[in-house]
N, C-alpha and C positions, 0 to 999 in steps of 0.2 A: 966271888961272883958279884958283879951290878949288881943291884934291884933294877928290878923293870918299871917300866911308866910308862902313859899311854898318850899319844899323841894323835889331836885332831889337827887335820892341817884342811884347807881350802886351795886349789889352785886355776888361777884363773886366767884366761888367754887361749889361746888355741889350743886347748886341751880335749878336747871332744872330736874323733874322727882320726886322731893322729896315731893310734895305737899307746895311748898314752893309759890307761889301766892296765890295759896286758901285760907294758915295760914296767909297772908300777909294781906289778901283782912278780912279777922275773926277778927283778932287784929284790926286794920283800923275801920271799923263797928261797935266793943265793946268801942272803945276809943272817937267815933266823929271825925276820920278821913276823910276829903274825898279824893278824886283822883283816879287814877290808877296803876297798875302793869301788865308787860308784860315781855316776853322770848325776849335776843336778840340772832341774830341769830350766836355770836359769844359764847353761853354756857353759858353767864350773866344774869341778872333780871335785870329790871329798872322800878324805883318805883317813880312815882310825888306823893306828897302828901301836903295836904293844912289843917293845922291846928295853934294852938297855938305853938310856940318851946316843952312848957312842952308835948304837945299833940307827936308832931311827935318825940321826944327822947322818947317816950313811944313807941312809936312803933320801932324805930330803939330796945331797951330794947328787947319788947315781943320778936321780931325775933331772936335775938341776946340767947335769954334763950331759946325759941324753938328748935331752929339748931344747936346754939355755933358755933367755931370752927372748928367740924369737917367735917359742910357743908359751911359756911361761911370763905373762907379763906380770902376776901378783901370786905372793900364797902369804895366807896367812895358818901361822900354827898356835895351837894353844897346848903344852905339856900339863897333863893329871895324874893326878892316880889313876888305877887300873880299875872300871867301874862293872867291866863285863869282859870276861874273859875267850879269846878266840885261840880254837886250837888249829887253826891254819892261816894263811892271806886268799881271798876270794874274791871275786871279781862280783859286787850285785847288779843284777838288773833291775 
């Protein structure tokens, strides 16, 4: 089996109001993702996520085929170690 590692990702563009956590938090759920996604209050999304690499570049994938471009104009990810561990993906307010 992987080891797991945790990925911070930013994604920015028309991310806000498109169902775009919900699709986050679906993808995440179908794949064995765990972690979080929340609004920040600057128009962004920010997603922790703790899986295998192959795990979270599927998900970076799904959202990326979901949205594309014309909602997604930037993310930025940073892959860590696992610094806090989540036993599900949830949606924060």
């Amino acid at each position: 089996m992987s080891e797991k590692e945790q990925m911070h990702a930013i994604f920015r563009g028309k991310v806000q109001g498109v169902c775009f956590r919900a699709t986050t938090c679906q993808i995440a759920k179908k794949i064995g993702v765990t972690g979080r996604v929340k609004n920040l209050s600057d128009g962004s999304v920010e997603v922790y996520a703790q899986g295998t690499k192959g795990q979270l570049e599927d998900l970076l994938s799904g959202l990326d085929q979901e949205f594309g471009s014309n909602n997604i104009h930037d993310v930025s990810t940073e892959f860590t170690e696992i610094s806090q561990s989540w036993r599900d993906f949830n949606v924060d307010f």
